[in-house]
N, C-alpha and C positions, 0 to 999 in steps of 0.2 A: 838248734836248727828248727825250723816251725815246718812243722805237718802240710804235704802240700796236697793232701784230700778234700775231696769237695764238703764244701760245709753244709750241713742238715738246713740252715736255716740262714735267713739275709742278717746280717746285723752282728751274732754272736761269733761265726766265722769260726765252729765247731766240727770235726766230720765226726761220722757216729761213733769212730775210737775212740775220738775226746769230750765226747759231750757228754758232759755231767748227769743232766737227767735222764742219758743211755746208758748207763754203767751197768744195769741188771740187763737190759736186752743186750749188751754187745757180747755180755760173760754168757748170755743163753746163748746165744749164736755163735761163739768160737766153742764152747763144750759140743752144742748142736754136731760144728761143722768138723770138728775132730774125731769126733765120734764115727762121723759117717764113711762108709767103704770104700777106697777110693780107688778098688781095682773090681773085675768082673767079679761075679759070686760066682759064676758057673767055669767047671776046670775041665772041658771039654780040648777034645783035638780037634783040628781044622773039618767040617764039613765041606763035600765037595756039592755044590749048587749047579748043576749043569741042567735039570730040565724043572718044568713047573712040579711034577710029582716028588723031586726033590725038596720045593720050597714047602709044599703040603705036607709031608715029611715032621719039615723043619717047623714049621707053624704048632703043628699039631702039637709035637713034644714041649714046643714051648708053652701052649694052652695049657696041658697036663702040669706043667713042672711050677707053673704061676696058679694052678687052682689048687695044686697039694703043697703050696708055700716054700717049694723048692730053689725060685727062684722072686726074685724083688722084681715088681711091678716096673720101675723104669726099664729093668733088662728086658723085659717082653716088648715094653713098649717101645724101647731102641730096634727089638730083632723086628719085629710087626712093618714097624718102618723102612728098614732096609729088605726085606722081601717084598713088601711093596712096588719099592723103588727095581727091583731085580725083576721082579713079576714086568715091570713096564717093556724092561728093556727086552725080555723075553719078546713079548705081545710085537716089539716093534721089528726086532730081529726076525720074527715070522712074517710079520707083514714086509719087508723089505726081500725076504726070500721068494714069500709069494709076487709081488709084483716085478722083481726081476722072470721067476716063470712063465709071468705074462707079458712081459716083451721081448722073451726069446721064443714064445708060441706065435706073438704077430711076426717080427723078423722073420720065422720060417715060413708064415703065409705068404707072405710077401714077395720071398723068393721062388716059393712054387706058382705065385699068383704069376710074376714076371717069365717065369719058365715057358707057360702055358700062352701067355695071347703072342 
């Protein structure tokens, strides 16, 4: 049955499993990729994330835990990212609280405005 991987190259109709002049980078890249960890480093219980001082918290340790080699650069950069993204929703959730308090302060204007003339 022939390899139905895209070929490195037009003409030879190689992918880089079978290409002859890859045999030393394909063997560095499956040693590479075996090697690598392919679950969290960090053996942590769930955090609960409920307000921005939580995520400050949670940033912080992760700074510490990535400058004393505790934990692998991609995992900071994965939590960095998702507190980001949590930080947003935070920012929006306040703004969506705050401006419902502001058109339930005009609604009451409104109602004393109409009461009154």
């Amino acid at each position: 049955m022939r390899c139905s991987a895209a070929a490195l190259k037009e003409g030879d109709g190689f992918c880089f499993t079978h290409e002859p002049e890859a045999k030393q980078a394909h063997r560095e890249a499956s040693i590479k990729g075996g090697s690598a960890s392919k679950c969290n480093d960090l053996n942590l219980p769930p955090l609960s994330l409920k307000s921005t001082q939580d995520v400050i918290i949670l940033l912080e340790d992760t700074i510490n835990a990535l400058r004393s080699g505790d934990i692998k650069e991609k995992t900071a950069t994965t939590v960095g990212y998702l507190a980001n993204i949590l930080l947003g929703a935070f920012e929006k959730s306040n703004l969506e609280n705050r401006l419902e308090a502001v058109e339930n302060l005009i609604g009451e204007h409104k109602l004393k405005t109409i009461k009154y003339d």
